[in-house]
C-alpha positions as CSV (number, residue, x, y, z in Angstrom):
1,X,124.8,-2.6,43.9
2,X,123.6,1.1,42.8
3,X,120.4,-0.8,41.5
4,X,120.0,-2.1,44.9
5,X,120.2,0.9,46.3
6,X,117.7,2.3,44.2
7,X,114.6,0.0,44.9
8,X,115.8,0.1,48.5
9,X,115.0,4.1,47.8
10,X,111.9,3.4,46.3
11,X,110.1,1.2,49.3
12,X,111.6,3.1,51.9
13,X,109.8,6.3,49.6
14,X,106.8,4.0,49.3
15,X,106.6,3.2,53.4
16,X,107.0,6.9,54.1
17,X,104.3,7.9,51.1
18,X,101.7,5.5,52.1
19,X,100.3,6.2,55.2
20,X,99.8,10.0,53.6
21,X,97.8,8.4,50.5
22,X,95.5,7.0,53.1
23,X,94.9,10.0,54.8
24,X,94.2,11.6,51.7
25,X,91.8,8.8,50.6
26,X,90.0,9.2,54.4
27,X,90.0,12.6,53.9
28,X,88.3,12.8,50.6
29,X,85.7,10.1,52.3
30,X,85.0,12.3,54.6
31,X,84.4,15.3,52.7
32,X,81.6,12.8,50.8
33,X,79.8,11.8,53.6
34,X,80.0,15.1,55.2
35,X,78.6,16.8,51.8
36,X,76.0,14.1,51.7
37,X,75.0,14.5,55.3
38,X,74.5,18.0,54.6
39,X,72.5,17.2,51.2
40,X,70.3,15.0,53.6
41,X,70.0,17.4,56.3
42,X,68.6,20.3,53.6
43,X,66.2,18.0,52.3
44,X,64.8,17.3,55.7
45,X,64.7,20.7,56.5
46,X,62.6,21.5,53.5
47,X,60.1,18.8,53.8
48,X,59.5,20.0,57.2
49,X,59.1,23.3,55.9
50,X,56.5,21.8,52.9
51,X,54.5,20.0,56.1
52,X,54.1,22.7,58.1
53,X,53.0,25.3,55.3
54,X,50.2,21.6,54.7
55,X,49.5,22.3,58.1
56,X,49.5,26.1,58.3
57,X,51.7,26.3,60.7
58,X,53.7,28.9,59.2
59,X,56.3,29.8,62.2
60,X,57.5,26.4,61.9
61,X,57.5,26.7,58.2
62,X,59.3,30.0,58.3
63,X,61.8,28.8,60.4
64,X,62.5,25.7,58.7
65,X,62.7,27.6,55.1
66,X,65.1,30.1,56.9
67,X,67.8,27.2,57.8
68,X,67.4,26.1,54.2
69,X,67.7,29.7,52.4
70,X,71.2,29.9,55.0
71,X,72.9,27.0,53.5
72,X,72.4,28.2,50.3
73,X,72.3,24.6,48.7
74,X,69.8,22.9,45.5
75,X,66.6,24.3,47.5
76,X,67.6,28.0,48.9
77,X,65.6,29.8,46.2
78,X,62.3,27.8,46.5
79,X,62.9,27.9,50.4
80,X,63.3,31.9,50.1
81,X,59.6,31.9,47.9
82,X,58.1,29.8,50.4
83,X,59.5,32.0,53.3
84,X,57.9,35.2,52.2
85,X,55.1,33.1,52.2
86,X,54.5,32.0,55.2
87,X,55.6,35.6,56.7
88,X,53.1,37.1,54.6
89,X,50.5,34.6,56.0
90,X,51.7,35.6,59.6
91,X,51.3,39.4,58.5
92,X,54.6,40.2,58.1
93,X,54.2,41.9,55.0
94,X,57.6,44.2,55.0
95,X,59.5,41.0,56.0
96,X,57.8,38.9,52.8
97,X,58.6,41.3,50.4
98,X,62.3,41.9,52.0
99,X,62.9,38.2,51.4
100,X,61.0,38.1,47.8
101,X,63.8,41.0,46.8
102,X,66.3,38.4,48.4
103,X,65.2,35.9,46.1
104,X,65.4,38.1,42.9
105,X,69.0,39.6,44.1
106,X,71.0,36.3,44.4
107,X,69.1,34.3,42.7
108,X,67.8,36.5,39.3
109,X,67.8,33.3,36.9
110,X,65.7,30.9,39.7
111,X,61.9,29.9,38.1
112,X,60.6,31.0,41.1
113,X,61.1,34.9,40.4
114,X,58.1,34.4,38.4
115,X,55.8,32.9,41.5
116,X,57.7,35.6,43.8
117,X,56.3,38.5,41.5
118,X,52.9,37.4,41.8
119,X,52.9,36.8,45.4
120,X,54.8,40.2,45.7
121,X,52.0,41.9,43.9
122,X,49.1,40.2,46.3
123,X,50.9,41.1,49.5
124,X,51.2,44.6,48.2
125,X,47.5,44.5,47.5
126,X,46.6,43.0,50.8
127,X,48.1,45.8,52.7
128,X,46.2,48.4,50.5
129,X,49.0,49.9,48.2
130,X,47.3,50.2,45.0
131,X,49.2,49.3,42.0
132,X,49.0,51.1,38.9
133,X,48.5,48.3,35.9
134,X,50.4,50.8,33.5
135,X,53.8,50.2,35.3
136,X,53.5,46.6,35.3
137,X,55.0,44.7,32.8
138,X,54.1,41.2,32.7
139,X,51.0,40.3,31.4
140,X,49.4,37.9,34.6
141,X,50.9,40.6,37.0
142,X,49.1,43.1,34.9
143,X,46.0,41.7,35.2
144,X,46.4,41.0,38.9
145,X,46.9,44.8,39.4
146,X,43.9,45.2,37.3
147,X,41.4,42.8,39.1
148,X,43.1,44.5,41.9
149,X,41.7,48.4,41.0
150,X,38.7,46.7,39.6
151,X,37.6,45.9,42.8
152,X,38.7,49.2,44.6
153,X,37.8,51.9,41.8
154,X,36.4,50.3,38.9
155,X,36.1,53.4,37.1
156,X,39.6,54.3,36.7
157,X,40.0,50.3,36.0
158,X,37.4,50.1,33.0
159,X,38.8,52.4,30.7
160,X,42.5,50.9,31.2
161,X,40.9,47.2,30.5
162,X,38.4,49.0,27.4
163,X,42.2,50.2,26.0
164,X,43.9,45.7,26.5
165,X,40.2,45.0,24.9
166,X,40.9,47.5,21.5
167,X,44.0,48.1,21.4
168,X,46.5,44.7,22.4
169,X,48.0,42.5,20.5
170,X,48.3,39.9,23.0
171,X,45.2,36.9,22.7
172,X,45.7,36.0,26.5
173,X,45.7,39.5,27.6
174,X,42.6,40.5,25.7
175,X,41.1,37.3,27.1
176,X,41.9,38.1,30.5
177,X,40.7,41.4,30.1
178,X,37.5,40.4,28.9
179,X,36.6,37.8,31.5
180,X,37.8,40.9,34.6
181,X,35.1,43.0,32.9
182,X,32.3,40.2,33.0
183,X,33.2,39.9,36.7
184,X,32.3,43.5,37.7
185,X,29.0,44.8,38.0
186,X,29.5,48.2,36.8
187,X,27.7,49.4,34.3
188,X,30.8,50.9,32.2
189,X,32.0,47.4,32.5
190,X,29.0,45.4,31.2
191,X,28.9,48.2,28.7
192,X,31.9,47.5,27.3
193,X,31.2,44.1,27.2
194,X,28.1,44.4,25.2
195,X,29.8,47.0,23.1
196,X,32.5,44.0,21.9
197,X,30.1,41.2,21.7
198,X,28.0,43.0,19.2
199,X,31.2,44.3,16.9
200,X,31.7,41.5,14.2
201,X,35.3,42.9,13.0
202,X,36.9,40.6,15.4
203,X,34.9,37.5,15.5
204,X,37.2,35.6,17.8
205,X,37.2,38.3,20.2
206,X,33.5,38.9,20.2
207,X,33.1,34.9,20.7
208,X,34.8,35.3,23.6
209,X,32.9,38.1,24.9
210,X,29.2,36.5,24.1
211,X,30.9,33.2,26.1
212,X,31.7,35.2,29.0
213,X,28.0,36.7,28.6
214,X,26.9,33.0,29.3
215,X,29.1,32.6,32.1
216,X,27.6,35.1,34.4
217,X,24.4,34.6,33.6
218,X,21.6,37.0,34.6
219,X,18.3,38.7,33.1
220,X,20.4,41.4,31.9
221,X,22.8,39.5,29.8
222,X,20.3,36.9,28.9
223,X,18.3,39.9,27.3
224,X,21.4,41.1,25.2
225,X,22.6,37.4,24.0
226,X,18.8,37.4,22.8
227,X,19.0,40.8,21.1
228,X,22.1,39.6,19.4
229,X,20.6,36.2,18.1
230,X,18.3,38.1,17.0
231,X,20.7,40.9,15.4
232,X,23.2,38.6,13.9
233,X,23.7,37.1,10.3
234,X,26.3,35.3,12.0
235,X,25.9,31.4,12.3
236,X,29.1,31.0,14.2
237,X,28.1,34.0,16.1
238,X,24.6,32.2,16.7
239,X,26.0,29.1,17.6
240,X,28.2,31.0,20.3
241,X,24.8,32.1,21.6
242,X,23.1,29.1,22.2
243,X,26.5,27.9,23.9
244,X,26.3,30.4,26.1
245,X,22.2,29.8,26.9
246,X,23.7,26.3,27.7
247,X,26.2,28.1,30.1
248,X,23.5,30.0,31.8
249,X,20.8,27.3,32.1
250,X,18.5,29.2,29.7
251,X,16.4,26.6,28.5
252,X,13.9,28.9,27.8
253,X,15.5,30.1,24.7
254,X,17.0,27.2,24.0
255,X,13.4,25.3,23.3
256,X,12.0,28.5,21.1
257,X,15.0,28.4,19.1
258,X,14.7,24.2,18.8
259,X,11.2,24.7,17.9
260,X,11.4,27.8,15.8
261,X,14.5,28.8,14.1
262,X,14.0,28.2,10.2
263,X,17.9,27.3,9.6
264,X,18.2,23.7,10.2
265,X,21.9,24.2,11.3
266,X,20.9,26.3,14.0
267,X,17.5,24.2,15.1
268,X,19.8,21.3,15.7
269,X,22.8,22.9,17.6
270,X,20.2,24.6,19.7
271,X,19.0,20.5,20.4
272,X,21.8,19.7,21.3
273,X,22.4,22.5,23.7
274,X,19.3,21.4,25.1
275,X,20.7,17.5,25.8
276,X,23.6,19.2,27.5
277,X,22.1,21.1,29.8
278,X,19.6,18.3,30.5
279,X,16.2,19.3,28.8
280,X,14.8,16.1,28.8
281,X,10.6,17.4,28.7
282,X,11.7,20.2,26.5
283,X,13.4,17.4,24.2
284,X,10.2,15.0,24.5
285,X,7.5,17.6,23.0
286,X,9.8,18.2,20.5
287,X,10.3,15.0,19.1
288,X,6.2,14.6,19.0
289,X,6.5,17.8,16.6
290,X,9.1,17.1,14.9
291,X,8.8,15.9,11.2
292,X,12.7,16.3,9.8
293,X,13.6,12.4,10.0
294,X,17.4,13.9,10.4
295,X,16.1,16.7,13.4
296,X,14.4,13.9,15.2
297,X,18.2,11.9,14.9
298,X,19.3,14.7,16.6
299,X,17.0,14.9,18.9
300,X,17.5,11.1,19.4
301,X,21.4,11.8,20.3
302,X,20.4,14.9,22.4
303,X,18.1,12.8,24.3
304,X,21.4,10.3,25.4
305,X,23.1,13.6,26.2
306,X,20.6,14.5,28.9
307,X,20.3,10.9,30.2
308,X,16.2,10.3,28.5
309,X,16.4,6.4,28.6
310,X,13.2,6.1,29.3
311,X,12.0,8.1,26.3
312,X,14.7,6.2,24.2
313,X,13.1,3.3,25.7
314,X,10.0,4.1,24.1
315,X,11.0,5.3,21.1
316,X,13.2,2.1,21.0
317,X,10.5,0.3,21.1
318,X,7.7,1.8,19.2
319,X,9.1,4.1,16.6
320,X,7.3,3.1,13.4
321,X,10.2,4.8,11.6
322,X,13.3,2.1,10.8
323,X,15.9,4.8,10.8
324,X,14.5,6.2,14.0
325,X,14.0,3.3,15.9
326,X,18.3,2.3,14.7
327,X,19.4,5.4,16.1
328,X,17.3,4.9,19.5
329,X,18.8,1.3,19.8
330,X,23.0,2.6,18.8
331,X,22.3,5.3,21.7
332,X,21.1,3.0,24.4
333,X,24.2,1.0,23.4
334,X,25.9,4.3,24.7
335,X,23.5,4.6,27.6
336,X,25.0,1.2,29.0
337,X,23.6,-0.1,32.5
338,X,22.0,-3.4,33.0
339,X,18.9,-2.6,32.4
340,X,19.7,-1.5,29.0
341,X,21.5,-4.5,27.9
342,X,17.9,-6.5,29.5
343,X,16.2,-4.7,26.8
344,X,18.5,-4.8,23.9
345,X,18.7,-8.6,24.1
346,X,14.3,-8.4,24.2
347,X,14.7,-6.3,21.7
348,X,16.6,-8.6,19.5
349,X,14.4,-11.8,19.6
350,X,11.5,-9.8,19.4
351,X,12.4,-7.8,16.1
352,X,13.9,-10.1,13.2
353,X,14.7,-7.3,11.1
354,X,18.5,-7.8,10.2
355,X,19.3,-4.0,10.6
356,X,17.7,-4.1,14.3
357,X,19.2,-7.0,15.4
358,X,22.9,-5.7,14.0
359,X,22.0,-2.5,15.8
360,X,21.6,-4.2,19.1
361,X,24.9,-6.1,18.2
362,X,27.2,-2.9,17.7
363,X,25.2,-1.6,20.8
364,X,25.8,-4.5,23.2
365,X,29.3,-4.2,22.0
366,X,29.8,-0.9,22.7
367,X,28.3,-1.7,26.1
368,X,31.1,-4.0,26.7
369,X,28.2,-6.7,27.6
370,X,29.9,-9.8,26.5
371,X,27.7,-12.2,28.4
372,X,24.6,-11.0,26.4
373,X,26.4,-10.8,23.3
374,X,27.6,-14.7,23.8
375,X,23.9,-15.8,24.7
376,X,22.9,-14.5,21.4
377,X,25.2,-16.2,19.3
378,X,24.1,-19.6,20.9
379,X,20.7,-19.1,19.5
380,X,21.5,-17.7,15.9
381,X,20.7,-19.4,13.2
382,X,21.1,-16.8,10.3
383,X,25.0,-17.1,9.6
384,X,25.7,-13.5,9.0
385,X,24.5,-12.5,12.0
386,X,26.0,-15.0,13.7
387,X,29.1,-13.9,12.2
388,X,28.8,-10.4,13.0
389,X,28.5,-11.0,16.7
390,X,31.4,-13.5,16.8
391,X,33.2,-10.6,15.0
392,X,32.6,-8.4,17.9
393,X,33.0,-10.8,20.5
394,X,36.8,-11.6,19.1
395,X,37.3,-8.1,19.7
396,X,36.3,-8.1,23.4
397,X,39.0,-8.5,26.4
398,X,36.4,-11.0,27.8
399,X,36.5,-14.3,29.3
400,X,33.5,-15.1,28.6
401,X,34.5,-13.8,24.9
402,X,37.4,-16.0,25.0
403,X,35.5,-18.8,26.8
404,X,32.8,-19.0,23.9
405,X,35.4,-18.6,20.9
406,X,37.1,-21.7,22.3
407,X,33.9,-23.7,22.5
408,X,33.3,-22.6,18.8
409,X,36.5,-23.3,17.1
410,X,36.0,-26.7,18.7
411,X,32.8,-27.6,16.8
């Protein structure tokens, strides 16, 4: 009987308990799909925001980023960036740098504190305050401030970039230094530059100076990167020179040096300079003057640099020289186009010289011109060769590769 009366207990506590449980479960439902409506909602709201920064429509973008910052969810911090953003675009400079304080008070550890301090620093600088670069800390907002007093008074700005140049420890800094003073065209400035592009007891640092010489360009810096080829008993040095003739489209140099400079090291980095930047009659006369069978390989290469096919072309086809004539077939190969791989195949069947014709196989291969490579192995009657282009061709992702490998395994 009493254990009767206990189940009878324990539905009746069941009946009354049950409809509660449910509510709880439809509560906690709720609370999801409310949480995730407002998850949704946020996301909207900041892809609005992101479309109408895209379309510069920054009081729409403001006010979308302001309904984000409010709910304080996954995006606030990025939408309180973006804010001051787009109120600094509509001029509301006090208002942008209100909300980029925002940012750094409730949210100090958010990534965007970096972004916000640079964009702090340019709307400061875009309403006229002058910042001084001494009570700056970090070393891209530094720099910033710098360019910033560069610009406005370059003579209280030089000396303070001079001191990064001599005195920091920090690579990036220096660099950054460095490339604000090649931008100015003060005269303290270029002075300093010239003074650290001629001191060898930091040869990374006056690389960097004699690149950023090349960079700007100009009679005046042309003269000095002249004056120190000239100075210099540093080939590194030297060879950071004729880069920077490259840089500046000084071709002039470039060929004297190609032509003239006793150090072969030197003659042929100068070449090559000159295929970069496209010297192509500058790199013709010097081949006809040319007697060093290794300079003329270099000129060769150069030559494929600045885009010569005709001249490789020629020399393809009438160098008298065997090495020469190889190293004008491997850089057509390099050259592609179909007119190229029209040539190498004449080329082939009109010179039976085995190192020719394995030339213009490597080359075709490089080319990628399986079609060519396939025509040749039909008619090849010397088995090495013939072995040398199937070789290739099994290496090809070709059909017609694949097509031609079939037909020979079957024979």
């Amino acid at each position: 009987m009493k254990s009767r009366m206990i189940l009878a207990a324990a539905f009746l506590a069941c009946v009354v308990s049950a409809p509660a449980a449910r509510a709880d479960l439809l509560t906690g439902d709720d609370e999801k799909e409310k949480q995730q409506a407002k998850v949704e909602k946020e996301q909207d709201l900041y892809d609005e925001g992101n479309d109408a920064i895209d379309e510069h429509d920054w009081k729409r973008a403001a006010r979308a980023f302001q309904r984000v910052a409010n709910m304080k969810m996954s995006h606030a911090d990025a939408a309180l960036y973006w804010l001051a953003y787009s109120e600094g675009k509509m001029g509301m400079r006090p208002d942008a740098v209100a909300t980029l304080q925002q940012l750094k008070s409730e949210y100090p550890k958010s990534k965007w504190n970096d972004d916000g301090r640079k964009l702090e620093l340019e709307i400061r600088q875009s309403a006229g305050q002058q910042i001084e670069p001494e009570q700056v800390s970090d070393v891209d907002l530094k720099l910033m401030a710098l360019n910033g007093l560069m610009n406005s008074d370059p003579e209280r700005a030089v000396p303070i970039l001079d001191h990064i140049v001599t005195t920091s420890k920090e690579p990036k800094l220096r660099d950054r230094a460095l490339f604000v003073l090649s931008q100015s065209n003060s005269q303290q400035a270029y002075e300093v530059l010239s003074r650290v592009a001629r001191n060898n007891n930091d040869p990374d640092l006056q690389r960097r100076a004699v690149r950023y010489l090349g960079i700007m360009g100009g009679e005046r810096n042309r003269r000095l990167l002249a004056d120190l080829y000239n100075s210099s008993a540093d080939i590194d040095i030297k060879k950071s020179v004729l880069r920077s003739y490259m840089v500046s489209g000084d071709r002039q140099h470039l060929f004297s040096i190609a032509k003239s400079e006793p150090n072969v090291e030197l003659r042929m980095e100068a070449i090559n300079q000159l295929g970069l930047i496209g010297g192509r009659d500058e790199l013709s006369e010097l081949y006809g003057t040319e007697t060093a069978v290794e300079v003329r390989k270099k000129i060769i290469q150069a030559m494929f640099l600045g885009g010569s096919a005709d001249k490789l072309y020629e020399i393809a086809k009438n160098e008298p020289n065997l090495e020469l004539k190889v190293a004008a077939i491997r850089n057509l190969g390099l050259l592609g186009g179909e007119r190229t791989g029209q040539f190498l195949v004449t080329t082939y069947t009109s010179d039976s010289r085995r190192e020719i014709r394995k030339a213009v196989i490597n080359s075709l291969f490089i080319q990628g011109n399986a079609r060519a490579l396939v025509s040749l192995a039909r008619q090849e009657k010397d088995p090495e060769l013939k072995k040398s282009i199937i070789n290739q061709l099994s290496l090809m992702n070709s059909k017609e590769a694949v097509d031609y490998l079939m037909e020979y395994l079957k024979d």
